[in-house]
ModelCIF file with pLDDT and N, C-alpha, C, O atoms, coordinates in Angstrom:
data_MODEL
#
_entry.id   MODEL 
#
_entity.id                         1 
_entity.type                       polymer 
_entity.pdbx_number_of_molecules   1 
#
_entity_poly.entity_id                      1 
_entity_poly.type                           'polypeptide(L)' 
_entity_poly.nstd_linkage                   no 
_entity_poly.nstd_monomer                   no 
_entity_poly.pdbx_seq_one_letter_code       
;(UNK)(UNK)(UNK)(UNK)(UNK)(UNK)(UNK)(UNK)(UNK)(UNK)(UNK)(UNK)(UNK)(UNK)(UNK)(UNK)
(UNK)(UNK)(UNK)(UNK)(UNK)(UNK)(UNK)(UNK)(UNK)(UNK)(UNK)(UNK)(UNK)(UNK)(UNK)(UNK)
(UNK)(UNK)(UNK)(UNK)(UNK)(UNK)(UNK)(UNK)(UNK)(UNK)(UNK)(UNK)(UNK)(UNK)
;
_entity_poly.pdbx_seq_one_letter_code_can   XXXXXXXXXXXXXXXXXXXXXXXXXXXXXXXXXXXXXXXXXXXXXX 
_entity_poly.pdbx_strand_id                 A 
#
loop_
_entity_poly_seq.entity_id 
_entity_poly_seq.num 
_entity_poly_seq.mon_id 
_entity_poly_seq.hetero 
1 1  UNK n 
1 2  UNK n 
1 3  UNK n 
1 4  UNK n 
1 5  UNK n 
1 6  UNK n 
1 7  UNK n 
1 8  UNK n 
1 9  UNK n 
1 10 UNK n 
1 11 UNK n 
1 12 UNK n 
1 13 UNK n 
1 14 UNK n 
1 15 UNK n 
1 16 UNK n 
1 17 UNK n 
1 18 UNK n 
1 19 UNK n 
1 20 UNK n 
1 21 UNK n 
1 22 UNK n 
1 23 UNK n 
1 24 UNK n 
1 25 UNK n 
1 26 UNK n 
1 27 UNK n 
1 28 UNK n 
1 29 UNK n 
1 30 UNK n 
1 31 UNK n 
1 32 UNK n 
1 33 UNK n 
1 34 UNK n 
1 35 UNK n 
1 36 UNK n 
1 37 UNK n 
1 38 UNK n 
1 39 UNK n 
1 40 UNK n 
1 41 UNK n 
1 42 UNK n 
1 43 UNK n 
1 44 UNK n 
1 45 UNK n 
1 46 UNK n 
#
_struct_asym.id          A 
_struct_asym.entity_id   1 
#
loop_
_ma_qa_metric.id 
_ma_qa_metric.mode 
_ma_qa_metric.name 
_ma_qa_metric.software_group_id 
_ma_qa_metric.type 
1 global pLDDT . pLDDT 
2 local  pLDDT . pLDDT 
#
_ma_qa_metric_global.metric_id      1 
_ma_qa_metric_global.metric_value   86.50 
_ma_qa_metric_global.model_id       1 
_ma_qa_metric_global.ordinal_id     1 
#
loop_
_ma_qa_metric_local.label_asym_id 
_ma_qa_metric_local.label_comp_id 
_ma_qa_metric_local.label_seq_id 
_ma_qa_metric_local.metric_id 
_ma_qa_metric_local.metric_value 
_ma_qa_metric_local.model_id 
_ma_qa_metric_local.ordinal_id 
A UNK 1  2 55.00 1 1  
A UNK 2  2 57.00 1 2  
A UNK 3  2 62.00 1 3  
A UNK 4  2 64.00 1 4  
A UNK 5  2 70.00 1 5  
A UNK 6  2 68.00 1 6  
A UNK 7  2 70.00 1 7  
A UNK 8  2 64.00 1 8  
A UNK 9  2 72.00 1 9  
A UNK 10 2 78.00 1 10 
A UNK 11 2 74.00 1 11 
A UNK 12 2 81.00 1 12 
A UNK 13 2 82.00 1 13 
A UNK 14 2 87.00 1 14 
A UNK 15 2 92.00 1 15 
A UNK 16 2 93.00 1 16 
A UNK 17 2 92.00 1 17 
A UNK 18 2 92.00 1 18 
A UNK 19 2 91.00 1 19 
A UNK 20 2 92.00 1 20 
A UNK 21 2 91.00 1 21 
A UNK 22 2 92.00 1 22 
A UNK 23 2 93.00 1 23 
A UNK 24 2 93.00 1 24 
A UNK 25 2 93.00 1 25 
A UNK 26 2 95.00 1 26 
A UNK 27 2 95.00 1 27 
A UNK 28 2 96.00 1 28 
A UNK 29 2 95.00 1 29 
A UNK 30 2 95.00 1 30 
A UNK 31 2 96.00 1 31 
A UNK 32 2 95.00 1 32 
A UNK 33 2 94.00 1 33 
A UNK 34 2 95.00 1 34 
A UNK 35 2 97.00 1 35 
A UNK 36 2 96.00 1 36 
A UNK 37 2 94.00 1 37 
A UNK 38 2 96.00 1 38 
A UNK 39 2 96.00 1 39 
A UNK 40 2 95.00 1 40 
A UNK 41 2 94.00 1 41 
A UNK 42 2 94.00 1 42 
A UNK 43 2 94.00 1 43 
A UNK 44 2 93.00 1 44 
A UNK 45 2 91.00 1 45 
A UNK 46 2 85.00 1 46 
#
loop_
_atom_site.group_PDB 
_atom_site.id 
_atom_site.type_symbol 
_atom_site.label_atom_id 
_atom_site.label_alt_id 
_atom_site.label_comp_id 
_atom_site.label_asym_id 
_atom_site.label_entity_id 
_atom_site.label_seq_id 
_atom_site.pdbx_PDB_ins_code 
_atom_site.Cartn_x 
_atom_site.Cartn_y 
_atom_site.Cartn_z 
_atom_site.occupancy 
_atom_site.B_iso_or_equiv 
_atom_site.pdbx_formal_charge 
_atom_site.auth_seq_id 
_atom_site.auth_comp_id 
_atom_site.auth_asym_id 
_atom_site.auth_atom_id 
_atom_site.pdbx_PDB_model_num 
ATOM 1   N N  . UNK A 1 1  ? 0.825   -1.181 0.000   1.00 55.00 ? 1  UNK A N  1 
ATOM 2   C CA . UNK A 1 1  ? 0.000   0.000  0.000   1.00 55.00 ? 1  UNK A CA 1 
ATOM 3   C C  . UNK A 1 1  ? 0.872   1.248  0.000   1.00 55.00 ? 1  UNK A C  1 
ATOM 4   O O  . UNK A 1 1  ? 1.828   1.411  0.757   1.00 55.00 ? 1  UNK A O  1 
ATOM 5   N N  . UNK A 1 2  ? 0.523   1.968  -0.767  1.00 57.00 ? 2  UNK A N  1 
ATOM 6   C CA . UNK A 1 2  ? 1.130   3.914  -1.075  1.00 57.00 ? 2  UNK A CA 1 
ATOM 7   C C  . UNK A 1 2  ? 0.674   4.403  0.286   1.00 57.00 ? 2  UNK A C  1 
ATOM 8   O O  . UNK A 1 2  ? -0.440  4.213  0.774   1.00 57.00 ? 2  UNK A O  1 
ATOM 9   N N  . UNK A 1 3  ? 1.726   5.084  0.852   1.00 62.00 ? 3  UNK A N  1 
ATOM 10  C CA . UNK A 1 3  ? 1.584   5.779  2.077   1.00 62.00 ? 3  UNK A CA 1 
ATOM 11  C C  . UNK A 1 3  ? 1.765   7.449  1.492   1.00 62.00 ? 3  UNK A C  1 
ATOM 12  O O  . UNK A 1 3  ? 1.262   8.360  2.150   1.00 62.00 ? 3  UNK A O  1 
ATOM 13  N N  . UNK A 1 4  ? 2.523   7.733  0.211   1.00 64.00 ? 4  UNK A N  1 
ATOM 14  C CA . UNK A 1 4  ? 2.621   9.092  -0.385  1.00 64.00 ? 4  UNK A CA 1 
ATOM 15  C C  . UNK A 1 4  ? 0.807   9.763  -0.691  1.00 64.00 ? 4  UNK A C  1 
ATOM 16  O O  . UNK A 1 4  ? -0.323  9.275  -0.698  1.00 64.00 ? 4  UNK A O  1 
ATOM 17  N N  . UNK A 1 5  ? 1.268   10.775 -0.854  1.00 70.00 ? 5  UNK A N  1 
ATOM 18  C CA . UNK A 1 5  ? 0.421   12.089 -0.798  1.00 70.00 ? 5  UNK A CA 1 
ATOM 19  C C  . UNK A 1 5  ? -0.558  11.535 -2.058  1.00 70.00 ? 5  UNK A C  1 
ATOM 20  O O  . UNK A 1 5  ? -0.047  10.438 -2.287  1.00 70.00 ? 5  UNK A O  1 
ATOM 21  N N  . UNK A 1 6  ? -1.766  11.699 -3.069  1.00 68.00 ? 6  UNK A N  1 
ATOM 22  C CA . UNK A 1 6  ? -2.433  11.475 -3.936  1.00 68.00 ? 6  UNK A CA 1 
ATOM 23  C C  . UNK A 1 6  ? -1.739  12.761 -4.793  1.00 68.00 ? 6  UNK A C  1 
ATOM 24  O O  . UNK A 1 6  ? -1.475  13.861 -4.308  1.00 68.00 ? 6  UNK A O  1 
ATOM 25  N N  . UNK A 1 7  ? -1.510  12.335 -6.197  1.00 70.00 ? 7  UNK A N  1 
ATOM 26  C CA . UNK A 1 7  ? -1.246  13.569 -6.617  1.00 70.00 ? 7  UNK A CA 1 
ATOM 27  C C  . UNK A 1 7  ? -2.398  14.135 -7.388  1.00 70.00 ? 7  UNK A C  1 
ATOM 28  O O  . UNK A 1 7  ? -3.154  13.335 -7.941  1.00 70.00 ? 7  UNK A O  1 
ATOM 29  N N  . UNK A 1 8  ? -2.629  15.466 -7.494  1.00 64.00 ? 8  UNK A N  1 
ATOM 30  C CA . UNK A 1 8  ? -3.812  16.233 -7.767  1.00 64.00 ? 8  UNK A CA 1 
ATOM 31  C C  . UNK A 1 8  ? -3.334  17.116 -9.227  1.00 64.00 ? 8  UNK A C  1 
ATOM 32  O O  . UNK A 1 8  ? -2.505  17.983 -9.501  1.00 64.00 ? 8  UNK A O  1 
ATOM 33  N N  . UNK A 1 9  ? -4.251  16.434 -9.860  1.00 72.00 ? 9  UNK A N  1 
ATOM 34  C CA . UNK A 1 9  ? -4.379  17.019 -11.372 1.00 72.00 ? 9  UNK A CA 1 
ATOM 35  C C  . UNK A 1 9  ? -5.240  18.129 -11.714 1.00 72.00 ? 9  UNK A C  1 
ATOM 36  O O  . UNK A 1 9  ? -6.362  17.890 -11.270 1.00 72.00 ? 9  UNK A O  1 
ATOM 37  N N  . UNK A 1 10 ? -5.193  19.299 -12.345 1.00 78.00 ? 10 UNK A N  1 
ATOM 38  C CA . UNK A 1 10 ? -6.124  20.022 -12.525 1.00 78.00 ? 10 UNK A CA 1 
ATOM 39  C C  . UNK A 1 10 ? -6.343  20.094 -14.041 1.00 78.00 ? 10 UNK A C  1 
ATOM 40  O O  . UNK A 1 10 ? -5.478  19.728 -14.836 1.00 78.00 ? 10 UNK A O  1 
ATOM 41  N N  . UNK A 1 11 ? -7.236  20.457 -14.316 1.00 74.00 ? 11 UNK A N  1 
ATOM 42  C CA . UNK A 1 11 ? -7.515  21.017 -16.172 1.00 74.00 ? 11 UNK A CA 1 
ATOM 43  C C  . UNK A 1 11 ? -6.238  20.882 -16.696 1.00 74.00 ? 11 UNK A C  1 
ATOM 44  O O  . UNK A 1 11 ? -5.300  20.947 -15.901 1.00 74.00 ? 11 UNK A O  1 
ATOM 45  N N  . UNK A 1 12 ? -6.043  20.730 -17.707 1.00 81.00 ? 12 UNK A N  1 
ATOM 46  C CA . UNK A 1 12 ? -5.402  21.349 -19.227 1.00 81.00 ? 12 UNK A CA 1 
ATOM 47  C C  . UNK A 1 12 ? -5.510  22.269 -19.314 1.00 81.00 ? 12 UNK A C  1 
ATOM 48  O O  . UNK A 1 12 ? -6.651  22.728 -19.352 1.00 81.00 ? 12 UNK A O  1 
ATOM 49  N N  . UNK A 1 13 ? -3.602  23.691 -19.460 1.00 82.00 ? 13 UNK A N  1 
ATOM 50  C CA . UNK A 1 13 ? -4.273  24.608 -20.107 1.00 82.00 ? 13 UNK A CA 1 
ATOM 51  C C  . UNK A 1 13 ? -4.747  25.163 -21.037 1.00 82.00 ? 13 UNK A C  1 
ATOM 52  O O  . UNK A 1 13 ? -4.130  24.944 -22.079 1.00 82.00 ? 13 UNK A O  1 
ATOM 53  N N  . UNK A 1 14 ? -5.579  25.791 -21.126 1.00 87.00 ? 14 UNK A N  1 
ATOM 54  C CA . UNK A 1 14 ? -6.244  26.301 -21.804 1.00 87.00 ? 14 UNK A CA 1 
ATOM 55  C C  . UNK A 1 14 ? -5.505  26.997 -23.177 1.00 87.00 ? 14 UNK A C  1 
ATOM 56  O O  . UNK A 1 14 ? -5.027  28.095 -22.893 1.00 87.00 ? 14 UNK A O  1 
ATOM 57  N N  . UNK A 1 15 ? -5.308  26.606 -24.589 1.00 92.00 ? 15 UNK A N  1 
ATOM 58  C CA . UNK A 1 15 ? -4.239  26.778 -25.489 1.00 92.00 ? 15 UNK A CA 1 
ATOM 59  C C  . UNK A 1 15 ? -5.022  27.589 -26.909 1.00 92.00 ? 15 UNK A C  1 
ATOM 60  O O  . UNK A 1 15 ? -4.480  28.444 -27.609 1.00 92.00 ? 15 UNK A O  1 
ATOM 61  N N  . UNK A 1 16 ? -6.175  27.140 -27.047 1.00 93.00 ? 16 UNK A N  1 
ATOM 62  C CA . UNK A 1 16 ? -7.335  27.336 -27.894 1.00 93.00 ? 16 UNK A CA 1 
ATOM 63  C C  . UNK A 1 16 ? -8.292  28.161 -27.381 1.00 93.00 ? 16 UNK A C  1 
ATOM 64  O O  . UNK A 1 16 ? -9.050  27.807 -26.478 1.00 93.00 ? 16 UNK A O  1 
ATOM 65  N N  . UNK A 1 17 ? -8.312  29.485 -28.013 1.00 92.00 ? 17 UNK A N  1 
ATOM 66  C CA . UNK A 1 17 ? -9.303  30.489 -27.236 1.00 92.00 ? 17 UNK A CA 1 
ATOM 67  C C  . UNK A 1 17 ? -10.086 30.748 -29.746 1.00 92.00 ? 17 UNK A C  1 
ATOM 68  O O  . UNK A 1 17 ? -9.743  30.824 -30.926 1.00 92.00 ? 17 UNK A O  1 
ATOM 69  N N  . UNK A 1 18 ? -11.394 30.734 -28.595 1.00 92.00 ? 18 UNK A N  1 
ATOM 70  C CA . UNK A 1 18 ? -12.628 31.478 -29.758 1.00 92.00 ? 18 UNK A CA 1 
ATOM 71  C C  . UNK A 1 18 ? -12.563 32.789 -29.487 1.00 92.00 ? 18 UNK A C  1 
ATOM 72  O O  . UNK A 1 18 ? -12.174 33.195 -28.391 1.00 92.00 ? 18 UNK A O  1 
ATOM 73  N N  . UNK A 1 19 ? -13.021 33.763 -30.680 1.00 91.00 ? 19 UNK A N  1 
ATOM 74  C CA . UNK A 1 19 ? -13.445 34.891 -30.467 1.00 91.00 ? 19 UNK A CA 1 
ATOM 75  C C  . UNK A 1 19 ? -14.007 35.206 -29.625 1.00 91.00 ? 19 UNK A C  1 
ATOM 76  O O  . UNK A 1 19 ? -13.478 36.099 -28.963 1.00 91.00 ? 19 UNK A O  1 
ATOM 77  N N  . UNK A 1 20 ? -15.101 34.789 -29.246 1.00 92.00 ? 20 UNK A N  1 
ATOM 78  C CA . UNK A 1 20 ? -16.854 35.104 -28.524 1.00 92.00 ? 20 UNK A CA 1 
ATOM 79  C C  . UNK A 1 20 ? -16.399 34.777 -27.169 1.00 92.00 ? 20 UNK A C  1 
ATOM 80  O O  . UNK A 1 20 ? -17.195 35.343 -26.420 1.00 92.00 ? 20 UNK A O  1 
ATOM 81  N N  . UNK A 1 21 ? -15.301 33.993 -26.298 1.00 91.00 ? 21 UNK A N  1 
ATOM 82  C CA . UNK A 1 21 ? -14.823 33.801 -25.506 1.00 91.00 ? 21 UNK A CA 1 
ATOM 83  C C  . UNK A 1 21 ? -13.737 34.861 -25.007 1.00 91.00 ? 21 UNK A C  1 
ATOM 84  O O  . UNK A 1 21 ? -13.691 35.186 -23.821 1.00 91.00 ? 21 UNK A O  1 
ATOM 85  N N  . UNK A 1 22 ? -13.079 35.258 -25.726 1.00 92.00 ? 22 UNK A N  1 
ATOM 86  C CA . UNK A 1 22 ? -12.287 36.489 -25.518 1.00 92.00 ? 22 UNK A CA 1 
ATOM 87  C C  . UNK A 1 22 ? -13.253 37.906 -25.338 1.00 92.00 ? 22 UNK A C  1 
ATOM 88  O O  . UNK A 1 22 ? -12.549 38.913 -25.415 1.00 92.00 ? 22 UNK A O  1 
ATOM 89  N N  . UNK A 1 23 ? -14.309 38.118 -25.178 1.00 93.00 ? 23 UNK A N  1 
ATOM 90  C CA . UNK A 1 23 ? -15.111 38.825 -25.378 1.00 93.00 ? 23 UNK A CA 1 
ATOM 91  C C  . UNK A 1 23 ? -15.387 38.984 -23.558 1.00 93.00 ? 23 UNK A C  1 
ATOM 92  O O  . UNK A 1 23 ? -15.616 40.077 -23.041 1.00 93.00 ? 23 UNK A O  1 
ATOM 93  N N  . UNK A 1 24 ? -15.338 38.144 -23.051 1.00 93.00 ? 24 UNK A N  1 
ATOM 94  C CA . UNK A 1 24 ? -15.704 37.864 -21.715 1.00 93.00 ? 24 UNK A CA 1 
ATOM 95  C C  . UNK A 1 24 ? -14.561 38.212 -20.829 1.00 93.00 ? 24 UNK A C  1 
ATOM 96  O O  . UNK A 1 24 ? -14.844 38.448 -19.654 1.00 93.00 ? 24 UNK A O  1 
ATOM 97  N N  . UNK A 1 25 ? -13.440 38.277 -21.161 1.00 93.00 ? 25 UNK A N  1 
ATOM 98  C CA . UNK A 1 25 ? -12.039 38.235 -20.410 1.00 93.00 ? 25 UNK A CA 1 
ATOM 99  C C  . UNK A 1 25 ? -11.666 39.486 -19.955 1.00 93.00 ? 25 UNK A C  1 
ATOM 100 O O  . UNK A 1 25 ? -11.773 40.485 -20.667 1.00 93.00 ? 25 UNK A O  1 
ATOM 101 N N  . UNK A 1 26 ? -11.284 39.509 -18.950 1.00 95.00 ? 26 UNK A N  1 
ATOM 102 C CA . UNK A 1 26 ? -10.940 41.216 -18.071 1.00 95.00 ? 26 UNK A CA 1 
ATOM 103 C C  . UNK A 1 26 ? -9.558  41.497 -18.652 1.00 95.00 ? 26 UNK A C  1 
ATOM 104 O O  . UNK A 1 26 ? -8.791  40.586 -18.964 1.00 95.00 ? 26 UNK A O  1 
ATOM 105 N N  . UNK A 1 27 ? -9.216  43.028 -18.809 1.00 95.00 ? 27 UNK A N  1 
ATOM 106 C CA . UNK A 1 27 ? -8.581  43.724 -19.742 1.00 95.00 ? 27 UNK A CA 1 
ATOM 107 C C  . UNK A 1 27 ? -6.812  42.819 -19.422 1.00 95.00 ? 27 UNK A C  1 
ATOM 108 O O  . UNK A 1 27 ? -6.296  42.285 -20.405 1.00 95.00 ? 27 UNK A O  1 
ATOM 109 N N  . UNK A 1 28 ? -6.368  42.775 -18.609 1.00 96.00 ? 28 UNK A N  1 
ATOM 110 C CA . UNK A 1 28 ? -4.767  42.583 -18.384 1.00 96.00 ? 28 UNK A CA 1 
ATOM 111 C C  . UNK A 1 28 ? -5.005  40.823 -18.685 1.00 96.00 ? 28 UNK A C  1 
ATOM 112 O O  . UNK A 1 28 ? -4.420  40.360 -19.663 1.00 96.00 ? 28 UNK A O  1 
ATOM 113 N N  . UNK A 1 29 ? -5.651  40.120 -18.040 1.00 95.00 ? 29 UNK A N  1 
ATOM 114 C CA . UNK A 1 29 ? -5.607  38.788 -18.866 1.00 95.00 ? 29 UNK A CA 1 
ATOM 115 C C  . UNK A 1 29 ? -5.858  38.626 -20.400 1.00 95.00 ? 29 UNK A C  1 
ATOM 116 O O  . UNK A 1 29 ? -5.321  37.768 -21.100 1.00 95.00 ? 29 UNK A O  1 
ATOM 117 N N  . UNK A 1 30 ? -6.770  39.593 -20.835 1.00 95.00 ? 30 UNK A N  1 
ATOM 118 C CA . UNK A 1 30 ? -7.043  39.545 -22.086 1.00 95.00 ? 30 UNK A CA 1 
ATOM 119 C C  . UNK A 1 30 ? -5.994  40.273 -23.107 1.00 95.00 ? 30 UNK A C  1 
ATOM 120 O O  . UNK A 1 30 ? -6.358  40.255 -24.283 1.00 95.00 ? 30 UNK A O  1 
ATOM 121 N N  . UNK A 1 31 ? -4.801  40.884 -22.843 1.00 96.00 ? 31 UNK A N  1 
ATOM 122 C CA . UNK A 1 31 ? -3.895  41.325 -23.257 1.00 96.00 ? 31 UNK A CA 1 
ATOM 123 C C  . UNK A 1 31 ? -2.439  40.307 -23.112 1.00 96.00 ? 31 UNK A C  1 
ATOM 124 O O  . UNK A 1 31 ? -1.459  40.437 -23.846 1.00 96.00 ? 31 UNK A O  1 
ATOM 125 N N  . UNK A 1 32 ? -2.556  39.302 -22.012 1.00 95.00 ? 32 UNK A N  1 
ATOM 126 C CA . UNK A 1 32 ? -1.590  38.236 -22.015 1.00 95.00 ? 32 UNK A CA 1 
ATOM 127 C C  . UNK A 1 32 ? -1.764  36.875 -22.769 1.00 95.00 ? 32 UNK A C  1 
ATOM 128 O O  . UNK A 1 32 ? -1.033  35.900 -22.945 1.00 95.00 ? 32 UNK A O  1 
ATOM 129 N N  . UNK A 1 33 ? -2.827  37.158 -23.079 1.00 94.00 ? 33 UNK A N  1 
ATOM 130 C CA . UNK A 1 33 ? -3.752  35.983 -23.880 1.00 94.00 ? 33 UNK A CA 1 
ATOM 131 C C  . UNK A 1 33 ? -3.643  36.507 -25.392 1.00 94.00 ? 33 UNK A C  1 
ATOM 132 O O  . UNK A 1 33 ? -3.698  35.621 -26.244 1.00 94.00 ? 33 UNK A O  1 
ATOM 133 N N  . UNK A 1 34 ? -3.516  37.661 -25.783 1.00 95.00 ? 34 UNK A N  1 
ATOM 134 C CA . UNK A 1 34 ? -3.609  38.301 -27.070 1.00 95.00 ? 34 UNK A CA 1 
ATOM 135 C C  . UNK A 1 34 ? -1.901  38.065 -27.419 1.00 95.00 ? 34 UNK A C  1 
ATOM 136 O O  . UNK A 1 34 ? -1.552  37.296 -28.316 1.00 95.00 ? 34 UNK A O  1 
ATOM 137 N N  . UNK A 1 35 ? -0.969  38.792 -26.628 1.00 97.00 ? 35 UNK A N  1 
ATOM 138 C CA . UNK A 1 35 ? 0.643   38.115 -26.681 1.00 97.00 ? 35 UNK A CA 1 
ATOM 139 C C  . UNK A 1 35 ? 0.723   37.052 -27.115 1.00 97.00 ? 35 UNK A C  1 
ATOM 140 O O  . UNK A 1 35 ? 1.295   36.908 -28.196 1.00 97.00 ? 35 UNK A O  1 
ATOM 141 N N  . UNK A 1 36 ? 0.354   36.292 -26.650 1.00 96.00 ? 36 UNK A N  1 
ATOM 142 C CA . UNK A 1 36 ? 0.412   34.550 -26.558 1.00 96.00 ? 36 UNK A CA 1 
ATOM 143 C C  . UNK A 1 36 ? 0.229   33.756 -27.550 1.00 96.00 ? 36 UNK A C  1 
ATOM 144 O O  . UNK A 1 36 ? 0.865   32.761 -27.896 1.00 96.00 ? 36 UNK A O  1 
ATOM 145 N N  . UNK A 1 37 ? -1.114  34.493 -28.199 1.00 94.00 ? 37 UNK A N  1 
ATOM 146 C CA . UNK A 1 37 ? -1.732  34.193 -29.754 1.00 94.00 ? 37 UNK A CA 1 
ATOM 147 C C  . UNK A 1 37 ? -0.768  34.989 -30.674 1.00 94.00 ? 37 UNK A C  1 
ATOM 148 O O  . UNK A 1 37 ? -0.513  34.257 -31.631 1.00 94.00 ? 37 UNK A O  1 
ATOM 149 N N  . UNK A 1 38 ? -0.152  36.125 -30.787 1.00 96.00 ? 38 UNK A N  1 
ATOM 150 C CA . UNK A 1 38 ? 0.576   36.882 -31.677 1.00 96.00 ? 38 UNK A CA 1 
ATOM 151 C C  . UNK A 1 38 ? 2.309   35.971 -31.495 1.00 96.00 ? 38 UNK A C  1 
ATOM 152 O O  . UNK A 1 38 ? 3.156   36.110 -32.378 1.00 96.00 ? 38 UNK A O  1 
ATOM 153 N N  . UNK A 1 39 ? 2.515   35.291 -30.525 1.00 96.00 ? 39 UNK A N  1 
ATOM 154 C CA . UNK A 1 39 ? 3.746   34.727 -30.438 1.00 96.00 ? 39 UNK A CA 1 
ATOM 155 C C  . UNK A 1 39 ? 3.444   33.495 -30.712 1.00 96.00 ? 39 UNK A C  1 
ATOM 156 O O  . UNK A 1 39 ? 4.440   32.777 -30.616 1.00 96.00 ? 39 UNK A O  1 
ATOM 157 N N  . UNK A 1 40 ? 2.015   32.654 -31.165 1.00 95.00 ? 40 UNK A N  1 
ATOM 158 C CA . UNK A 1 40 ? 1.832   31.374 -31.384 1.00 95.00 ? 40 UNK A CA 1 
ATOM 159 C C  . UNK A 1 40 ? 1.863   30.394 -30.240 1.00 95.00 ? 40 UNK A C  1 
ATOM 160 O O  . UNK A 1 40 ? 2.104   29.209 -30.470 1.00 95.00 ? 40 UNK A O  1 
ATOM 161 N N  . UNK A 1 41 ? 1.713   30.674 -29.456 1.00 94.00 ? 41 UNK A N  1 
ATOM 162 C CA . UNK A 1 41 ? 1.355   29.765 -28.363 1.00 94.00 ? 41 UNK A CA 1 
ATOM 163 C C  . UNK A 1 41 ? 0.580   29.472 -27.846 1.00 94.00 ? 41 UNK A C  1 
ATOM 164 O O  . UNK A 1 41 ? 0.627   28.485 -27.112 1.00 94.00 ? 41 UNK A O  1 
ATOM 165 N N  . UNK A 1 42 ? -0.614  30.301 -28.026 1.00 94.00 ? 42 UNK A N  1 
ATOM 166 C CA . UNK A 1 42 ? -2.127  29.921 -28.630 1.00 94.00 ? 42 UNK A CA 1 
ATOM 167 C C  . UNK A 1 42 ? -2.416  29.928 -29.504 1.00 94.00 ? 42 UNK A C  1 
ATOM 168 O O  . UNK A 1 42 ? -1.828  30.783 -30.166 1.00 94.00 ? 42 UNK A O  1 
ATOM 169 N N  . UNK A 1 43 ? -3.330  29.210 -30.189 1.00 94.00 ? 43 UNK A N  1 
ATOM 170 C CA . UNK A 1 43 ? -3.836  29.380 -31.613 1.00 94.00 ? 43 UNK A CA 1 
ATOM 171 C C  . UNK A 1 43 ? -5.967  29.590 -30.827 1.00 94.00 ? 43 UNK A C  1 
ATOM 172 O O  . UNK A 1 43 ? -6.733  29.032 -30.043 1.00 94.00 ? 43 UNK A O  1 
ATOM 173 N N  . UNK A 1 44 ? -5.908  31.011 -31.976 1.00 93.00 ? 44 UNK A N  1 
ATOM 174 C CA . UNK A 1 44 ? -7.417  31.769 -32.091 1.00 93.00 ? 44 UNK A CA 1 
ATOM 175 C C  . UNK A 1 44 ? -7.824  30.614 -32.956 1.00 93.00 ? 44 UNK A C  1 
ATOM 176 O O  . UNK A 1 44 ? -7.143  29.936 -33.726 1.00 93.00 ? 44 UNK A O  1 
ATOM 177 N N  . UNK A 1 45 ? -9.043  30.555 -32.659 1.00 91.00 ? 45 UNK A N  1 
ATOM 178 C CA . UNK A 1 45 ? -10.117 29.689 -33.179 1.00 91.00 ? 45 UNK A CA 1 
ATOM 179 C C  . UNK A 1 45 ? -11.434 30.998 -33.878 1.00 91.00 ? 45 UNK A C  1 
ATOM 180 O O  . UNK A 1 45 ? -12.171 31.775 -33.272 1.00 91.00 ? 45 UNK A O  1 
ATOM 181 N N  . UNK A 1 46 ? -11.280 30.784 -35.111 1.00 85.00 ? 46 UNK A N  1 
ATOM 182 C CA . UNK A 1 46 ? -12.642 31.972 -35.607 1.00 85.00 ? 46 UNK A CA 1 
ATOM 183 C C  . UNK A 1 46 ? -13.467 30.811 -35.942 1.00 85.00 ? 46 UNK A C  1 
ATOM 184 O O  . UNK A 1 46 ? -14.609 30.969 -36.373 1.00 85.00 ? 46 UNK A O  1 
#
């Protein structure tokens, strides 16, 4: 029997943003998220 800790997984991040979703996003996240897509490390979904 495992006596260690459970390890705890959360979501996937998030890599694929839609338009209509960016629409919802507060201004300084939505400007690190816009970087991200202009440097390709997200890809926009239209």
């Amino acid at each position: 029997m495992s006596t260690g800790k459970k390890k705890v997984t959360g979501l996937p991040r998030k890599t694929y943003w839609h338009l209509y979703s960016l629409q919802n996003v507060e201004g300084d996240k939505l400007i690190r998220i816009v970087n991200k897509i202009l440097k390709r490390e997200y890809v926009l979904i239209k």
